[in-house]
C-alpha positions as CSV (number, residue, x, y, z in Angstrom):
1,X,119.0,-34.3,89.8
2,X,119.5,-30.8,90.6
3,X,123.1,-30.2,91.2
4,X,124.3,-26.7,93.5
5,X,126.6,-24.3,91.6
6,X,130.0,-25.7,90.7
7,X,132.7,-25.4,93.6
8,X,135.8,-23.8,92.0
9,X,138.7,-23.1,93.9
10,X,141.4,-20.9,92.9
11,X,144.5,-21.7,94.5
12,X,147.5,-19.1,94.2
13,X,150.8,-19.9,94.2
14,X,153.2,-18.4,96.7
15,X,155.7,-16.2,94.8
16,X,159.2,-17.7,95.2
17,X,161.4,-16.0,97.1
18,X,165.1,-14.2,95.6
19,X,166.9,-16.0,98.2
20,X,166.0,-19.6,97.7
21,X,168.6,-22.0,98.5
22,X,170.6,-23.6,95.8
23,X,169.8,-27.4,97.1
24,X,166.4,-27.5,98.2
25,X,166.7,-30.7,100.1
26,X,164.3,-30.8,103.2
27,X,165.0,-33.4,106.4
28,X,162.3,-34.3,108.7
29,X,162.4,-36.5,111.7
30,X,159.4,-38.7,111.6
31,X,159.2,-40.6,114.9
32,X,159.2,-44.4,114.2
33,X,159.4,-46.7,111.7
34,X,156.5,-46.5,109.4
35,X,154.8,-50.1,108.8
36,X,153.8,-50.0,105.5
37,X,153.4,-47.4,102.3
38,X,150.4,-48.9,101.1
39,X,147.7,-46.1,101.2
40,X,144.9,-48.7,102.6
41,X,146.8,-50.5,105.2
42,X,149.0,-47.8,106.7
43,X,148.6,-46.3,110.2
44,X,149.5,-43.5,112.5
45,X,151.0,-39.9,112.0
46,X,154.5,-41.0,110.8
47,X,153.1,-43.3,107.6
48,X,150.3,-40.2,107.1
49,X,153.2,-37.1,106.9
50,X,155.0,-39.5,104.3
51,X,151.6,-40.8,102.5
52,X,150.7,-37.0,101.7
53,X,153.8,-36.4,99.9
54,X,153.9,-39.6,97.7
55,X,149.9,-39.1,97.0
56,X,147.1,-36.8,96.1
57,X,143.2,-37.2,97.2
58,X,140.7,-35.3,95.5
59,X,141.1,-32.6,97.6
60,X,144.4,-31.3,99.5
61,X,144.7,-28.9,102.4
62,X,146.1,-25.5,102.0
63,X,148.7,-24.9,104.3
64,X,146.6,-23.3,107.2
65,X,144.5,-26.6,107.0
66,X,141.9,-24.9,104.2
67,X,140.5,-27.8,102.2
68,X,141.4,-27.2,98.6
69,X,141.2,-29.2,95.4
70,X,143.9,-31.9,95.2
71,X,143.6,-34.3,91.7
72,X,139.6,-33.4,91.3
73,X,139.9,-29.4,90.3
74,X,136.3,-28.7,90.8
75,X,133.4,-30.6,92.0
76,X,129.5,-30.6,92.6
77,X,126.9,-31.3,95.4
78,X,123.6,-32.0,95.1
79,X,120.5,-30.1,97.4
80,X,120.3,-33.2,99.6
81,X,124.2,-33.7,100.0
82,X,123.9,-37.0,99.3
83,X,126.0,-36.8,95.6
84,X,129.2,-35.4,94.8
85,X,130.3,-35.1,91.0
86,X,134.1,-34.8,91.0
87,X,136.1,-33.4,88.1
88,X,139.3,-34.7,87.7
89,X,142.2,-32.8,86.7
90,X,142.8,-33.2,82.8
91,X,147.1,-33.1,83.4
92,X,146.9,-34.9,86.8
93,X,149.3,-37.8,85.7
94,X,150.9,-41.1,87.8
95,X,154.8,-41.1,88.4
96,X,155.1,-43.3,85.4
97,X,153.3,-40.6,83.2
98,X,150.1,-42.5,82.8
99,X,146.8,-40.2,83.1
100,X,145.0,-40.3,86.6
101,X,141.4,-41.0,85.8
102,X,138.2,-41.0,87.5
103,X,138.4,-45.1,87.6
104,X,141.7,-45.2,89.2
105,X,139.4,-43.4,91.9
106,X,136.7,-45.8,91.6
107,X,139.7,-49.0,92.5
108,X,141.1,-47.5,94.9
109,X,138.2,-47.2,97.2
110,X,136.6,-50.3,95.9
111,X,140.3,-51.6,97.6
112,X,140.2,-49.5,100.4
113,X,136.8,-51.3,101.7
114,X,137.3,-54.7,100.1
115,X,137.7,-57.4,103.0
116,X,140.7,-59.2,101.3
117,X,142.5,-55.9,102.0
118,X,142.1,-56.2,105.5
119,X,142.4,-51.8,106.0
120,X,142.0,-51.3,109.9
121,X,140.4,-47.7,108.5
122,X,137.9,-49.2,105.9
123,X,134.9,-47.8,108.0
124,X,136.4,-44.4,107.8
125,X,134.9,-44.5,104.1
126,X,131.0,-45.7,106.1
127,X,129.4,-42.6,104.7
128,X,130.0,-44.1,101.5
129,X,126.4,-45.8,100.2
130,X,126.5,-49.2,101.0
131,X,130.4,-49.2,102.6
132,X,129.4,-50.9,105.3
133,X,128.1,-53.9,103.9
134,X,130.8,-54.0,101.9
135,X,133.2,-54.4,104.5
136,X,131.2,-56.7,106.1
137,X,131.0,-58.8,103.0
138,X,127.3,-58.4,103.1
139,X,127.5,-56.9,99.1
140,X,130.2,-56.7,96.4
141,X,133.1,-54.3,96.0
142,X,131.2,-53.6,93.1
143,X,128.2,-52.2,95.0
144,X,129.6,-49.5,96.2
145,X,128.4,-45.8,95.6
146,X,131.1,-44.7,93.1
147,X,130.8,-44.8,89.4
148,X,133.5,-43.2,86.8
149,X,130.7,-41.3,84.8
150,X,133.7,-41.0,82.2
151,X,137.3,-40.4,82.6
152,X,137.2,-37.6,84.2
153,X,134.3,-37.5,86.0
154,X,133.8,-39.1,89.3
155,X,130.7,-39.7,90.7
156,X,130.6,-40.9,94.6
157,X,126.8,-41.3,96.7
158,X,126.7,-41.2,100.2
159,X,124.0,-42.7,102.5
160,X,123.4,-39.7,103.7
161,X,124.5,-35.8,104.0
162,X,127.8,-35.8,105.5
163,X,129.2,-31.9,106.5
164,X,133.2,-33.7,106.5
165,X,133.2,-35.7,103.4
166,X,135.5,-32.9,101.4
167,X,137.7,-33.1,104.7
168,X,137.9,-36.6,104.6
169,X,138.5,-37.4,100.8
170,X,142.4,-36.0,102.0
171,X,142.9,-39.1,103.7
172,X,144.6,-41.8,102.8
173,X,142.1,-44.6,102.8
174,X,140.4,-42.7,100.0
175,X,144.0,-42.2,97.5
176,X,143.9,-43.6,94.2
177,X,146.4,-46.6,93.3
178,X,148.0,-47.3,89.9
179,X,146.1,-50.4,89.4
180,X,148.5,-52.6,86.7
181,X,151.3,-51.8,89.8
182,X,149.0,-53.3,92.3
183,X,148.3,-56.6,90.2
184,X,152.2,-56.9,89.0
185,X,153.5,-56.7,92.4
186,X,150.9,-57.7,94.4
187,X,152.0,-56.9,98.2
188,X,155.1,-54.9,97.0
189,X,154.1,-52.4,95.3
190,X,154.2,-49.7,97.7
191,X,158.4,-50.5,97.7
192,X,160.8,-48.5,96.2
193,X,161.4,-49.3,92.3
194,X,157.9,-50.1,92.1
195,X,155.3,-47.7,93.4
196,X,154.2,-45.6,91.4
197,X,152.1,-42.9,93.1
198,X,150.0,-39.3,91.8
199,X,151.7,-36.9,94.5
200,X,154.1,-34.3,94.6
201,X,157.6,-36.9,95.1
202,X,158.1,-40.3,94.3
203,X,159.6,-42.9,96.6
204,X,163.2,-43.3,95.7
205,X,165.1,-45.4,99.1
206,X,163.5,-47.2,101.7
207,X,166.4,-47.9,104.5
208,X,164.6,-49.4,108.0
209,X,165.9,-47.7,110.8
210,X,167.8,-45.2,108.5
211,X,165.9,-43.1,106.1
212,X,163.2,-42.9,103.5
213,X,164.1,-40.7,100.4
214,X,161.1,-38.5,98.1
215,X,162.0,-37.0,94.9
216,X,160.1,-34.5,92.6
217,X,157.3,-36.0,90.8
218,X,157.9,-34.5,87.2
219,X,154.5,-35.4,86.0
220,X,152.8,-34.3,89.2
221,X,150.1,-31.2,87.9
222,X,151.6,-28.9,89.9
223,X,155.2,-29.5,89.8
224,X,155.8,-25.8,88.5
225,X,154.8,-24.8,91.6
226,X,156.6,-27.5,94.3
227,X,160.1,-25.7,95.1
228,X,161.1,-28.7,97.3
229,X,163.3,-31.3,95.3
230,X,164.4,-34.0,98.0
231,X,162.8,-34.7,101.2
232,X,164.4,-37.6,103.7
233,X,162.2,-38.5,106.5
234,X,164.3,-40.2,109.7
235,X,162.6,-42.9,111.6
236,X,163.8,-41.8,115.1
237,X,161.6,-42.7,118.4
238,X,164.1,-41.2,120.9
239,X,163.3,-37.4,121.2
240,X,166.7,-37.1,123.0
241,X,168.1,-38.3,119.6
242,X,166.4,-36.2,117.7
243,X,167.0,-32.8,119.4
244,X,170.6,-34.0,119.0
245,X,170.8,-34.6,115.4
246,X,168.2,-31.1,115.2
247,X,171.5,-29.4,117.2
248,X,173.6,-31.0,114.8
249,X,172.0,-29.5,111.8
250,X,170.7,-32.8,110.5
251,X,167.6,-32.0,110.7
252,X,165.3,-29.0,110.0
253,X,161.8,-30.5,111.2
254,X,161.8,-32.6,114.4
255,X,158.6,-34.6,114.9
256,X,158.4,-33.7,118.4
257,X,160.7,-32.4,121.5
258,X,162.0,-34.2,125.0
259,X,159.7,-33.2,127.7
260,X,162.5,-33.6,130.1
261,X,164.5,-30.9,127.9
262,X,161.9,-28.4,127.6
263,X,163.0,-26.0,129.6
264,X,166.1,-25.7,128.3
265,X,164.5,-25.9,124.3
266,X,162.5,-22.8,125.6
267,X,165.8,-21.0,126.9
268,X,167.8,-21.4,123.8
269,X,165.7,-22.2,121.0
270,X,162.7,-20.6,121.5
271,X,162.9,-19.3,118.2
272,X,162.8,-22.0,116.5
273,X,160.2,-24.0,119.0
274,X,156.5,-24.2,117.0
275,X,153.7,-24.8,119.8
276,X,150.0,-25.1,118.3
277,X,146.6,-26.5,118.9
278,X,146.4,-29.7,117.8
279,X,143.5,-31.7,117.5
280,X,143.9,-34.4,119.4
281,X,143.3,-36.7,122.0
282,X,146.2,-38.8,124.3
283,X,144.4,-41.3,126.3
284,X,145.1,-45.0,128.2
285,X,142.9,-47.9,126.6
286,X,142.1,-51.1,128.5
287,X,142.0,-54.5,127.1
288,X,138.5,-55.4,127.4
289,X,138.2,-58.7,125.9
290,X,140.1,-60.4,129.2
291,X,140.4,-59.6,132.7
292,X,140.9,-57.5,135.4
293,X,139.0,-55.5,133.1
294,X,136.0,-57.3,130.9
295,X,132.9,-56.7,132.7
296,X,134.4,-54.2,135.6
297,X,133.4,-51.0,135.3
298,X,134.3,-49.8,138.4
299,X,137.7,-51.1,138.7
300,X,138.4,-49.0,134.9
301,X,136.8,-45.6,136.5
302,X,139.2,-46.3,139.8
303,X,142.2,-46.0,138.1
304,X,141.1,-43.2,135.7
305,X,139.8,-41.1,138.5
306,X,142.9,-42.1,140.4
307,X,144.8,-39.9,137.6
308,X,145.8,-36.4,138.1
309,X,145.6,-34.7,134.9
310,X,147.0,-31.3,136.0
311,X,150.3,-32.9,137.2
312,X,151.1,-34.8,134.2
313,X,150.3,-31.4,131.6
314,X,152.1,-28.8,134.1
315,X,154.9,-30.8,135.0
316,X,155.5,-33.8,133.1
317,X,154.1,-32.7,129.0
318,X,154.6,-28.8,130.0
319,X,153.8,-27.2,126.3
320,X,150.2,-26.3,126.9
321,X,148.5,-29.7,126.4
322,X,145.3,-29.3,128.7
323,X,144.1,-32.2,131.1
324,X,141.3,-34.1,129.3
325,X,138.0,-35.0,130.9
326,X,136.3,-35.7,127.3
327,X,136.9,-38.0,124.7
328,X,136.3,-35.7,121.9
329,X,139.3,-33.1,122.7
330,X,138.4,-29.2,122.0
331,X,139.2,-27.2,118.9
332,X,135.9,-28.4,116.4
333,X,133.7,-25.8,115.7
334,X,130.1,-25.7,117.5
335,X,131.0,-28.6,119.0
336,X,130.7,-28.9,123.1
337,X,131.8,-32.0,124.3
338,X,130.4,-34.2,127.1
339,X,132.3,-34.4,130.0
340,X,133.4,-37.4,133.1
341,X,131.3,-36.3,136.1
342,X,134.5,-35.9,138.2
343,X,135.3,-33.4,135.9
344,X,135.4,-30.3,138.3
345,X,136.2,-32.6,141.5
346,X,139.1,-31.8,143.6
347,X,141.9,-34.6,143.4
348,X,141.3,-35.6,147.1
349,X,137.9,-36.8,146.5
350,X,138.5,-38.3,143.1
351,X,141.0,-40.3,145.0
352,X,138.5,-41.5,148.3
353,X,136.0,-42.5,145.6
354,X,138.8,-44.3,142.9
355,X,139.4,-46.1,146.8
356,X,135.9,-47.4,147.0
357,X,135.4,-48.2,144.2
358,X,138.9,-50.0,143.8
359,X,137.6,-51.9,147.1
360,X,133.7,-52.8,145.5
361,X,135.6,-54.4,142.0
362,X,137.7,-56.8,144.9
363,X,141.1,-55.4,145.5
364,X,143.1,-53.7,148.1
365,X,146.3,-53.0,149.4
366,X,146.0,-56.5,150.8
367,X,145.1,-57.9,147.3
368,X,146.5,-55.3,144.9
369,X,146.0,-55.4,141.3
370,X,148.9,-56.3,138.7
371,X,148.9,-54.9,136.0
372,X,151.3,-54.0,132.6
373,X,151.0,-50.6,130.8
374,X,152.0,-51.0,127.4
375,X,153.6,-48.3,125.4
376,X,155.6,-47.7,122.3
377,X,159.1,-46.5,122.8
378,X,159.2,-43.0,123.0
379,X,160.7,-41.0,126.2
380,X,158.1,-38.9,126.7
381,X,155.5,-41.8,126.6
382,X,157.8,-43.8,129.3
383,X,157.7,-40.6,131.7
384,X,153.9,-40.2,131.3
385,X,153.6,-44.3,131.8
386,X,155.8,-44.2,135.2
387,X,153.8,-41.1,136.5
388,X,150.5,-42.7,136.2
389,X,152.0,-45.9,137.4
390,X,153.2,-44.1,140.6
391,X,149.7,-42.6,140.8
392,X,148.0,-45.6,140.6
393,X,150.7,-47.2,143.4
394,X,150.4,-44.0,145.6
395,X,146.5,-44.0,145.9
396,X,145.3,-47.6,145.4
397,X,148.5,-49.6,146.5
398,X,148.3,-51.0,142.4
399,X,151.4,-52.8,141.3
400,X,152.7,-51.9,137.9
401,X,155.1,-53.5,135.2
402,X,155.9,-51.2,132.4
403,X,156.4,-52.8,128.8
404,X,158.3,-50.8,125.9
405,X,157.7,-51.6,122.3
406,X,158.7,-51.0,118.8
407,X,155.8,-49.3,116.7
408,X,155.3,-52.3,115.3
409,X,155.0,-54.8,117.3
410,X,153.5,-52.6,119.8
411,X,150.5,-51.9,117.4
412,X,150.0,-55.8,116.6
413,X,149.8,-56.4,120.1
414,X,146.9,-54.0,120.5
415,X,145.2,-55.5,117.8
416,X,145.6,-59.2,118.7
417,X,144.5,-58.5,122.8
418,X,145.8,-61.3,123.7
419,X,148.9,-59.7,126.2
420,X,147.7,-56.3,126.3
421,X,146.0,-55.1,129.6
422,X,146.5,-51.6,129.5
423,X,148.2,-49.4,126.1
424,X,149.5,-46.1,125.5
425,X,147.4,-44.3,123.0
426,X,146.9,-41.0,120.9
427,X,144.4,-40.2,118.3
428,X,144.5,-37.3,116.2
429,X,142.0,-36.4,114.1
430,X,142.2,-37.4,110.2
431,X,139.5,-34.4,109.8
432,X,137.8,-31.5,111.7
433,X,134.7,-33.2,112.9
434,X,133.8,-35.2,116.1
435,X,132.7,-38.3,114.7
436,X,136.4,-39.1,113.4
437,X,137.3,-39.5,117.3
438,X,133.6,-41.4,118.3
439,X,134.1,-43.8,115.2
440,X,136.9,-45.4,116.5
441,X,134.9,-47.3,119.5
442,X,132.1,-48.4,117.0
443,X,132.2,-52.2,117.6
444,X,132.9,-52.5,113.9
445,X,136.0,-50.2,113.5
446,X,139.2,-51.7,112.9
447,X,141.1,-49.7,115.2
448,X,139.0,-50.0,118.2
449,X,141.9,-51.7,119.9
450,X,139.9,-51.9,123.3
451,X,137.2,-53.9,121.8
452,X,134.7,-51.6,123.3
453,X,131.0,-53.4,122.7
454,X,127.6,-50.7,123.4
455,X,124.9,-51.7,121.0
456,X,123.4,-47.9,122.8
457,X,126.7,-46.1,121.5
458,X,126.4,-48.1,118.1
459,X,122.8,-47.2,117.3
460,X,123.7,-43.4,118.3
461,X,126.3,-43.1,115.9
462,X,124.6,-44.9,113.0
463,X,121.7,-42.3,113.9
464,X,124.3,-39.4,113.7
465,X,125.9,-40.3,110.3
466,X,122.1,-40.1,108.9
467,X,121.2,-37.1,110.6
468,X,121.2,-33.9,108.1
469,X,120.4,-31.2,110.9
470,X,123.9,-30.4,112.6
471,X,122.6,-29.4,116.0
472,X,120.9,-32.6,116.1
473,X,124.2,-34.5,115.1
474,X,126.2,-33.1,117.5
475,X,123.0,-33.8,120.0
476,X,123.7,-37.4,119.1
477,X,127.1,-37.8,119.3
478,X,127.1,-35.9,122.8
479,X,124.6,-38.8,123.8
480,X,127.3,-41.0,122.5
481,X,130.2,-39.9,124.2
482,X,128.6,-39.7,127.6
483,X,127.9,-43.5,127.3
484,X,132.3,-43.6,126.7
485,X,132.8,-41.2,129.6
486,X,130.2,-43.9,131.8
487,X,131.6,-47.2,130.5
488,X,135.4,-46.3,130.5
489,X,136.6,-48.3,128.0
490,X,139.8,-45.7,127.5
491,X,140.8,-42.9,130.0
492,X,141.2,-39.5,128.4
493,X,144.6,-38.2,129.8
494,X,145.0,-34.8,128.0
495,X,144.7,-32.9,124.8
496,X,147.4,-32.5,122.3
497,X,149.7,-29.9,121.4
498,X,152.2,-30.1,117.8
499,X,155.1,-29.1,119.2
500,X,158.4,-28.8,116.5
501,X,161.5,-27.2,116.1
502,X,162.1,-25.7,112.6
503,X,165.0,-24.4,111.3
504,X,164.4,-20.7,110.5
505,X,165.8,-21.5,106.8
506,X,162.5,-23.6,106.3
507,X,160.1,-21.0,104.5
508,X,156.4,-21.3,104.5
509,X,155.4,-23.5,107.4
510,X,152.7,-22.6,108.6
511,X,150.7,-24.7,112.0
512,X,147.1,-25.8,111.6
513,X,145.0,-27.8,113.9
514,X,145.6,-31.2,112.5
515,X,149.3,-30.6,112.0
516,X,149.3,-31.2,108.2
517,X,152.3,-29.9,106.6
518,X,153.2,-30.8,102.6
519,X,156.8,-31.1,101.7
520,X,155.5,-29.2,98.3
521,X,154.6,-26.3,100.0
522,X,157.7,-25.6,101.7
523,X,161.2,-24.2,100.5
524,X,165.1,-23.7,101.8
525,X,165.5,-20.2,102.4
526,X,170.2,-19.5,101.7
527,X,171.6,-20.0,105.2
């Protein structure tokens, strides 16, 4: 096999600055309660920020977003992109001091796509040769298309070229696990005491509803170079709350800000307010496994087009988010997205035909609809929920009943459909390419919490993830996503912004695109 020239990445160290802090203790807010710490299973942004911290992929992201090399140091591709040779890092070590080899690799994404693990992202890893069959239970773990050649030498085949893979080997259905932990503690071996993980910090207190405690990973390969010692992250939903404890002092990171306090953020903090492109979609999803809305169309593309997008981002959201009529928000290169047909119509006539076709799926003001929005608790989500549920009351006459959850039980709901007829819901893209966002309403993927079904929108993505030529791909997954934008299984709502206030004493932050900031790379400036 002929093999292209060796990627090598250099990565430079920051020099440290003379007026470090003498306690470099860092304390992010982290929105809610994270579920789980097990790599495989988690879900959503708050498990990811934490997940990145406790553990290393193959490759990392610099701190504008860069992919760089994480535990593999170098690697190599082969002419048709369909083999990667990864060279793993000869002092990359666990928490515990064990060496990280090539077949802690080769069980940890033989876990990641085994059925008995039950990961709602297992066909994240589908470019893998012969993933998919594994998660179907079609072939054995054993099957699939990574080998240890030794050690320290990881070799991983794909079913075809795929332009993200170095992207996606960052996330965290593809990190390693220390494999005697797993089998000791079984389901508890992401808890404190007993995970032992390959990143930056180790996992010292887990306190629900109060606080989850890192510490410096002393065998981690590049400890010399993480200035960080202690990093607390604060489950805390309320952004009210949050700015509070921000004012307080603490808290130097918030996950987010109040809508409703934006103004006066911009007035008096503007400083230390951190608005960037995020890449990211916020959108409604409908229950489609029950009705009002299995087989109805036209009632789903009523109360989308019934919707205005330009109210809720200038006056409700307010931090630059832009009204969404894609699925696949902007911000990935060479990319142009497909767009809803009532795209560039005035409100006043998206309205007359939401009305008709409100009428045509057999409701009126007469015979409203009822329906519940679900959505987790959050402020802002509850301001953009009772907006939308004003809209829908103001042009169709629909009657609406909002439900707040916890995180938790608010996600299990989705996934069971059996209560949920309409949920609040935000993706943000694990890497820079529009198939992360079309994956998700494969009939297959685990997260496709709308239970969206298009044998058409199936067959065009399986075409994409062959497809080598990139104009082509994208050709596809355009196809693809103007089936979405027909069939409204979801209703696009707007595109994200990261939005944070910082406290000027944190030193090298930096904002990307997906939002991906590691406690290692940061310090406390004196203050």
């Amino acid at each position: 096999m002929l093999l292209v020239a060796v990627l090598i990445y250099s990565i430079t160290a920051f020099s440290r600055p003379d007026n470090l802090a003498e306690e470099q203790v860092l304390h992010r807010g982290n929105g809610a309660e994270v579920q789980t710490l097990d790599p495989h299973k988690a879900e959503g942004v708050p498990a990811s920020n934490i997940l990145r911290d406790l553990y290393e992929g193959l490759t990392i992201e610099a701190p504008d977003g860069k992919v760089i090399p994480g535990t593999a140091e170098s690697w190599e591709i082969s002419d048709d992109g369909k083999t990667y040779v990864f060279h793993i890092r000869k002092n990359a070590k666990w928490s515990n001091g064990d060496p990280v080899t090539a077949h802690d690799f080769v069980y940890g994404l033989r876990r990641s796509v085994d059925p008995a693990t039950a990961s709602k992202y297992s066909q994240i890893l589908a470019p893998i040769l012969n993933a998919e069959d594994v998660i179907a239970g079609k072939q054995p773990v054993e099957n699939l298309g990574v080998k240890a050649l030794d050690d320290y030498t990881l070799e991983i085949r794909l079913k075809a070229s795929t332009p993200y893979f170095l992207g996606l080997l960052n996330h965290s259905s593809t990190y390693p696990v220390h494999k005697a932990s797993v089998e000791a503690h079984g389901g508890q071996f992401s808890r404190p005491g007993k995970l032992v993980s390959n990143g930056a910090y180790v996992l010292k207190e887990w306190v629900v509803q109060s606080h989850i405690k890192l510490e410096r990973n002393p065998h981690y390969w590049d400890n010399a170079d993480t200035i960080i010692d202690t990093v607390y992250y604060y489950p805390i939903e309320d952004q009210s709350t949050e700015l509070k404890r921000y004012r307080a002092g603490e808290i130097d990171r918030t996950e987010d800000v109040p809508s409703q306090q934006i103004k006066w953020i911009k007035k008096n903090l503007a400083d230390e307010l951190q608005v960037a492109p995020y890449l990211g979609s916020y959108y409604f999803g409908f229950n489609l496994t029950k009705p009002p809305f299995k087989n109805n169309p036209k009632l789903r593309r009523a109360l989308s087009m019934a919707i205005d997008r330009e109210i809720i981002t200038k006056r409700i959201t307010g931090l630059g988010e832009k009204p969404l009529y894609s699925w696949v928000p902007p911000g990935i290169n060479g990319y142009e997205a497909a767009r809803l047909d009532y795209a560039d119509w005035p409100q006043k006539k998206r309205v007359e035909e939401a009305r008709r076709l409100y009428r045509e799926a057999g409701y009126s003001r007469a015979n409203p609809l009822t329906v519940e929005i679900r959505y987790n608790t959050s402020e802002n989500h509850k301001k953009i929920a009772i907006a939308i549920a004003a809209m829908w009351k103001q042009a169709l006459g629909v009657r609406t009943k909002l439900v707040n959850e916890e995180w938790k039980v608010f996600l299990e709901n989705r996934k069971q459909k059996q209560v949920t007829q309409v949920f609040r819901a935000g993706w943000i893209g694990d890497y820079n390419d529009p198939y992360n966002f079309m994956e998700i309403l494969h009939s297959k993927h685990g997260l496709n919490d709308s239970a969206y079904v298009n044998p058409e929108y199936d067959e065009l993505l399986n075409r994409a993830s062959m497809e080598a030529d990139p104009e082509k791909r994208f050709q596809l997954m355009r196809q693809a996503e103007a089936l979405v934008l027909r069939d409204h299984p979801v209703i696009p709502i707007y595109s994200y912004v990261s939005s944070h206030l910082i406290k000027p004493w944190v030193g090298n932050y930096v904002p990307n695109v997906l939002d991906h900031n590691y406690s290692k790379d940061l310090y406390i400036l004196k203050h």
